[in-house]
C-alpha positions as a Markdown table, in Angstrom:
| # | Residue | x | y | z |
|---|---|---|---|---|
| 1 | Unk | 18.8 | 116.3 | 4.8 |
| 2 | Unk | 18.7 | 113.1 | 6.8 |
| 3 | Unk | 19.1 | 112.5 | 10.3 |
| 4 | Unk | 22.7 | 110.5 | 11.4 |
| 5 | Unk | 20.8 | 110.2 | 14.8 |
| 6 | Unk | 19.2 | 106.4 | 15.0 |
| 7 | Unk | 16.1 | 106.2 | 16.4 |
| 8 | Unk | 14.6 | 103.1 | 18.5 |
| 9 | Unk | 11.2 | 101.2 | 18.5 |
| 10 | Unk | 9.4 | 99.4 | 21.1 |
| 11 | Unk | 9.7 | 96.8 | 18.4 |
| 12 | Unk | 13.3 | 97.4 | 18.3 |
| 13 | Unk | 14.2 | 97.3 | 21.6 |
| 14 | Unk | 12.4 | 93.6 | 22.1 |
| 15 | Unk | 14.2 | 92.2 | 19.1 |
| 16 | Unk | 17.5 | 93.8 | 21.0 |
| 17 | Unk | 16.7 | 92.2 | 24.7 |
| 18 | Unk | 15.4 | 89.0 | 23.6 |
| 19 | Unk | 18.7 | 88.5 | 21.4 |
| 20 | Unk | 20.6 | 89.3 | 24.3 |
| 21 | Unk | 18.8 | 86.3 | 26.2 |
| 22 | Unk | 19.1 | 83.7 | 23.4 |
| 23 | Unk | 22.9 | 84.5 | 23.7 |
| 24 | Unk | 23.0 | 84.8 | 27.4 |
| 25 | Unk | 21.7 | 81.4 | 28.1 |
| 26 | Unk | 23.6 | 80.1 | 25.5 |
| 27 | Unk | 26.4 | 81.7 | 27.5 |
| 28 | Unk | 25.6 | 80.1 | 31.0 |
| 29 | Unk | 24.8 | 76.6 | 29.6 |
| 30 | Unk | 28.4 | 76.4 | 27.8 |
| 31 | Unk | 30.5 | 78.2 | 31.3 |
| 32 | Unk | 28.5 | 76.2 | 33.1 |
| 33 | Unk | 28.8 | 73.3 | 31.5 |
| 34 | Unk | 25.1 | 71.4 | 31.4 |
| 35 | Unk | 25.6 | 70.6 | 28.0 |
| 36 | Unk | 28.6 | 68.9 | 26.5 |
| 37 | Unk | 31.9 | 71.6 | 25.1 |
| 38 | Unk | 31.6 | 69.8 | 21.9 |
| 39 | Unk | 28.1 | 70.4 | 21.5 |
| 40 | Unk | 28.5 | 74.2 | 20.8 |
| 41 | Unk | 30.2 | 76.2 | 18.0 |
| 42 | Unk | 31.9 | 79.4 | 18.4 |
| 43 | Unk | 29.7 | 82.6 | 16.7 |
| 44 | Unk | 30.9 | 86.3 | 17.1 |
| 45 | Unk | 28.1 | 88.8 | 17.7 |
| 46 | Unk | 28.9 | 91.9 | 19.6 |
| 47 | Unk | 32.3 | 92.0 | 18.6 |
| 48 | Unk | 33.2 | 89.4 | 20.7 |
| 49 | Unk | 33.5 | 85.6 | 20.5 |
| 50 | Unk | 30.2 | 83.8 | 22.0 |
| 51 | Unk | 29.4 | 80.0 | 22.2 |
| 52 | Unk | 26.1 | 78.6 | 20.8 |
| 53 | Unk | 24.4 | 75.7 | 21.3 |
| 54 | Unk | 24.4 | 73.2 | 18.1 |
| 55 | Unk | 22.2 | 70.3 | 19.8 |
| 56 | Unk | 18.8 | 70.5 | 17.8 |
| 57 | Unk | 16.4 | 70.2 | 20.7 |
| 58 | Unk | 18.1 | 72.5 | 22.6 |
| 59 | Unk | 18.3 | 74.7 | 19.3 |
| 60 | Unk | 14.3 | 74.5 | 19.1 |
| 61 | Unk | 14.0 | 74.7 | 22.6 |
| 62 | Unk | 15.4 | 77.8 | 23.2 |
| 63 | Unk | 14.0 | 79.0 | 19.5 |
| 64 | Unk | 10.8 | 78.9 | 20.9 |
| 65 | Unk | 11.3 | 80.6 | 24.3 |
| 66 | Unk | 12.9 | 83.8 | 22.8 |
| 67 | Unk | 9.9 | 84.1 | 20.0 |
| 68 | Unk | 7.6 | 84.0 | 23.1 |
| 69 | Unk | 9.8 | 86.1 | 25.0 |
| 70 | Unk | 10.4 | 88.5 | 22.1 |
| 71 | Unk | 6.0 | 89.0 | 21.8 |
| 72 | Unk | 6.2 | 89.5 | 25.4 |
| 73 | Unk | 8.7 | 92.5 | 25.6 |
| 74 | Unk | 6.6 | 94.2 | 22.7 |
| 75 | Unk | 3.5 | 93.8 | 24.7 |
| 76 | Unk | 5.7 | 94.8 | 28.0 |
| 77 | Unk | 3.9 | 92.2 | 29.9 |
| 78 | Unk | 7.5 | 90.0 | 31.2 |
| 79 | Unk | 8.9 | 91.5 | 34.7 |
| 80 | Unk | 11.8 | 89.0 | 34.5 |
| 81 | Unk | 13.4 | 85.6 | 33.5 |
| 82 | Unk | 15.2 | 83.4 | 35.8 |
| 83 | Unk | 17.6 | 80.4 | 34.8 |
| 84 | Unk | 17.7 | 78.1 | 37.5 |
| 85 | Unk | 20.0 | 75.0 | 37.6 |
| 86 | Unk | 19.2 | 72.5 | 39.2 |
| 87 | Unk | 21.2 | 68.9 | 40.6 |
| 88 | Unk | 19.9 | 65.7 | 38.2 |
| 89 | Unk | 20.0 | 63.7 | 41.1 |
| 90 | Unk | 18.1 | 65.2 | 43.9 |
| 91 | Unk | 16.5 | 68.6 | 42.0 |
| 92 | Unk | 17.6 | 70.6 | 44.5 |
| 93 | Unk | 18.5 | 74.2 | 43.2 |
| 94 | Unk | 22.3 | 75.3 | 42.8 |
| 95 | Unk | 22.0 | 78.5 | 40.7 |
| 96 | Unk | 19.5 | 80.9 | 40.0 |
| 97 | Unk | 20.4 | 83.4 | 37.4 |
| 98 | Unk | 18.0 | 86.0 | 37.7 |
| 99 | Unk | 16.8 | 89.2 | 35.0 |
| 100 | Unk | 14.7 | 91.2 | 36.3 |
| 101 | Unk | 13.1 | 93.6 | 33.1 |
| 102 | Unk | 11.5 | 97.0 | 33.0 |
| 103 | Unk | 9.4 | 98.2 | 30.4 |
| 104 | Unk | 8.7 | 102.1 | 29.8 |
| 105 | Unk | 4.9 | 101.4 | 28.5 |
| 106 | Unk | 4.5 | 104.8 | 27.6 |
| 107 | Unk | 6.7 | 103.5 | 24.5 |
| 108 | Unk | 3.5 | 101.1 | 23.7 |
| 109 | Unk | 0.9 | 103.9 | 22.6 |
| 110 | Unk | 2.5 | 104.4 | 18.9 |
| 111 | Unk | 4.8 | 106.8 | 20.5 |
| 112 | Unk | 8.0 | 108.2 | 17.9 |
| 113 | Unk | 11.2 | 106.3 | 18.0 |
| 114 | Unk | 13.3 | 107.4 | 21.0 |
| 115 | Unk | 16.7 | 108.2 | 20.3 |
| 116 | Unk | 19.2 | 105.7 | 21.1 |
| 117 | Unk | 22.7 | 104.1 | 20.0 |
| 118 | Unk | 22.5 | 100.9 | 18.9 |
| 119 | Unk | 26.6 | 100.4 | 19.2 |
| 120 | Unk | 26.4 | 101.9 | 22.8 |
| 121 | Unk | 23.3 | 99.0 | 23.8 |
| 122 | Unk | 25.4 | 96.5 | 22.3 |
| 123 | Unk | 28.6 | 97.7 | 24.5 |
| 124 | Unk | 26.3 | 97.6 | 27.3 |
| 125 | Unk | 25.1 | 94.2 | 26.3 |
| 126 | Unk | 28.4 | 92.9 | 25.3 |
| 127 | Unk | 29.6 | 93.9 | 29.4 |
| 128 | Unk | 27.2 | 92.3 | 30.8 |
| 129 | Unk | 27.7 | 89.0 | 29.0 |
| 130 | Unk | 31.6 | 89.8 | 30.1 |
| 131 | Unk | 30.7 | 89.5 | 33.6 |
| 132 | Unk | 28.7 | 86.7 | 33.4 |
| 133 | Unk | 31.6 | 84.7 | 31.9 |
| 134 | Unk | 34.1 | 86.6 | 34.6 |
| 135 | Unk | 31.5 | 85.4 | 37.2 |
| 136 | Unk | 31.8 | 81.9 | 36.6 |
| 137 | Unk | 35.5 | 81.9 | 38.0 |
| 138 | Unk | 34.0 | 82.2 | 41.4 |
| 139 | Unk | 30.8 | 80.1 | 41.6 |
| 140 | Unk | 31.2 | 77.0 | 43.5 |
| 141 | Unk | 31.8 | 74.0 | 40.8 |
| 142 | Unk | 29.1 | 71.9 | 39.7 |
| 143 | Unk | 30.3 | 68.8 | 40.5 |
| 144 | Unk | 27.4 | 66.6 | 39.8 |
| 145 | Unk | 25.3 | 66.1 | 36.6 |
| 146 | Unk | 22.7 | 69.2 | 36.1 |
| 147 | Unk | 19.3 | 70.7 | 34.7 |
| 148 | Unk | 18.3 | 73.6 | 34.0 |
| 149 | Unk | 14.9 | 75.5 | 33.7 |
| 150 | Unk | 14.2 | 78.9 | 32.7 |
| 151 | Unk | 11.3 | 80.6 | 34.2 |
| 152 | Unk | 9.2 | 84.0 | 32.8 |
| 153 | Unk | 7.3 | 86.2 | 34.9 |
| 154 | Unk | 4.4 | 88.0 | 33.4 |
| 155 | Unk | 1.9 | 90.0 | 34.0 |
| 156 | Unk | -0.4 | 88.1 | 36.3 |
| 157 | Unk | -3.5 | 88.6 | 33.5 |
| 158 | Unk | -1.8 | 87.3 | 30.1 |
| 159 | Unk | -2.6 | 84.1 | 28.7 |
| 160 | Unk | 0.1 | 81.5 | 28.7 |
| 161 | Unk | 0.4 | 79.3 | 26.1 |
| 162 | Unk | -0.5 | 75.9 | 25.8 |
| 163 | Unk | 3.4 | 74.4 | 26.3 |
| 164 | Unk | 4.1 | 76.4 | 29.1 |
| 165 | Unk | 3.5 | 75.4 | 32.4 |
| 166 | Unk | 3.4 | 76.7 | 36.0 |
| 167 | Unk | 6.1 | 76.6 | 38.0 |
| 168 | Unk | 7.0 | 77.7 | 41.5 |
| 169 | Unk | 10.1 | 80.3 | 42.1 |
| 170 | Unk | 12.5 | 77.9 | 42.9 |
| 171 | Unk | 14.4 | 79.9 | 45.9 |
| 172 | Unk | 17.8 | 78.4 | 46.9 |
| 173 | Unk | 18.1 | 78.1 | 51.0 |
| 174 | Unk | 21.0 | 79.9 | 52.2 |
| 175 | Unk | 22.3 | 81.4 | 49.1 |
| 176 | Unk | 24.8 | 84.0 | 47.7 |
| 177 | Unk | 23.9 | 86.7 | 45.6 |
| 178 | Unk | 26.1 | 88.8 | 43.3 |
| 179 | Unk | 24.8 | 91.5 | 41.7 |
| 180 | Unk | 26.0 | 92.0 | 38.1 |
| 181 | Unk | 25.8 | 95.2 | 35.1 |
| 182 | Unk | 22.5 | 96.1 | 33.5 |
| 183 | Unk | 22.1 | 97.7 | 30.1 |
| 184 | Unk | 19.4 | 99.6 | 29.0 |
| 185 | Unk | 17.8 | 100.2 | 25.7 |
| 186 | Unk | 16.1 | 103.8 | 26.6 |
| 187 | Unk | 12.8 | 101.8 | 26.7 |
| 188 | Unk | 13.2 | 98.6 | 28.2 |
| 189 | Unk | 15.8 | 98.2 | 31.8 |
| 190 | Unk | 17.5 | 94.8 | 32.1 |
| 191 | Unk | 19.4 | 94.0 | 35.8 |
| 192 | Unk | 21.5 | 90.9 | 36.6 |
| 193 | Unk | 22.4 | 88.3 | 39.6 |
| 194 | Unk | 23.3 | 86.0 | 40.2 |
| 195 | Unk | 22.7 | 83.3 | 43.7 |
| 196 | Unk | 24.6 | 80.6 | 44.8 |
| 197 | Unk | 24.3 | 77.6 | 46.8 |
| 198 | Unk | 26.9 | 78.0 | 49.5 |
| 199 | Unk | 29.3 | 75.4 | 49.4 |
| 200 | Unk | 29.7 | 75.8 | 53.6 |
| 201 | Unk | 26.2 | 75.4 | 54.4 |
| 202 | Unk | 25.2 | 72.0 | 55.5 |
């Protein structure tokens, strides 16, 4: 007799979270328009329709930060990543989307598969990438040309690799914040904002 009940690893639950970021940044980069509309195809994933990018460097780019991000969650050494958009002209910071990640470790020591439904993570997942897109309608428009980083927080003794640099956190003066859904996969805990630039503040 064989169990209908699915069970979840801790190397299940990175693949899971680190798929969610690949297509949440995709997500913020197309609403947000730093990249070009043309410049991204539509995919569906989660039973919904998603955009992802099609520009190659940005492809490989973003390739390699959810590999690194994906051995990270397995070891349970990232606390958070923060996308943070920035103005081309004067670098000052006009968004900060922030995700902050827990990790239950205790999942780390070989432990069995916890039980979990993949469908209902998804549905979680697939709110919170809802919300990010219904978000957008009220964030102040970007009306001039943008970058955008994405910053990882780690344990403070992990060895960064080679490519990656350090980087400070990039706070916005007199922002926003809007707090948006989280989703957890039973082992690792991912919460949402979002802060603004206020557009009244001079």
């Amino acid at each position: 007799m064989t169990s209908t009940l699915k069970g979840i690893t801790l190397k299940g639950s990175a693949e899971l979270v680190a798929e969610f970021f690949s297509f949440g940044i995709n997500s913020i980069l197309y609403q947000r328009g730093i990249y070009p509309p043309e410049t991204f195809s539509r995919a569906t994933h989660y039973d919904m329709i998603l955009q992802v990018t099609t520009d190659p460097k940005l492809q490989n780019y973003l390739a390699d930060v959810v590999s690194q991000l994906k051995e990270w969650l397995f070891q349970c050494t990232v606390q958070k990543l923060v996308l943070v958009i920035t103005c081309l002209e004067t670098n000052e910071v006009l968004e900060r989307w922030q995700f902050d990640i827990e990790c239950d470790k205790s999942a780390a020591d070989g432990s069995a598969p916890r039980e979990a439904s993949i469908k209902m993570i998804q549905n979680e997942i697939r709110s919170v990438i809802r919300q990010i897109t219904a978000t957008i309608t009220f964030l102040p428009l970007l009306e001039t040309p943008c970058a955008f980083d994405l910053l990882v927080y780690t344990d403070k003794d992990l060895v960064v690799p080679e490519k990656w640099e350090e980087s400070g956190p990039q706070i916005i003066d007199q922002s926003e914040e809007v707090r948006l859904r989280s989703f957890t996969t039973s082992i690792h805990k991912v919460n949402s904002m979002v802060a603004y630039k206020r557009t009244d503040s001079v």
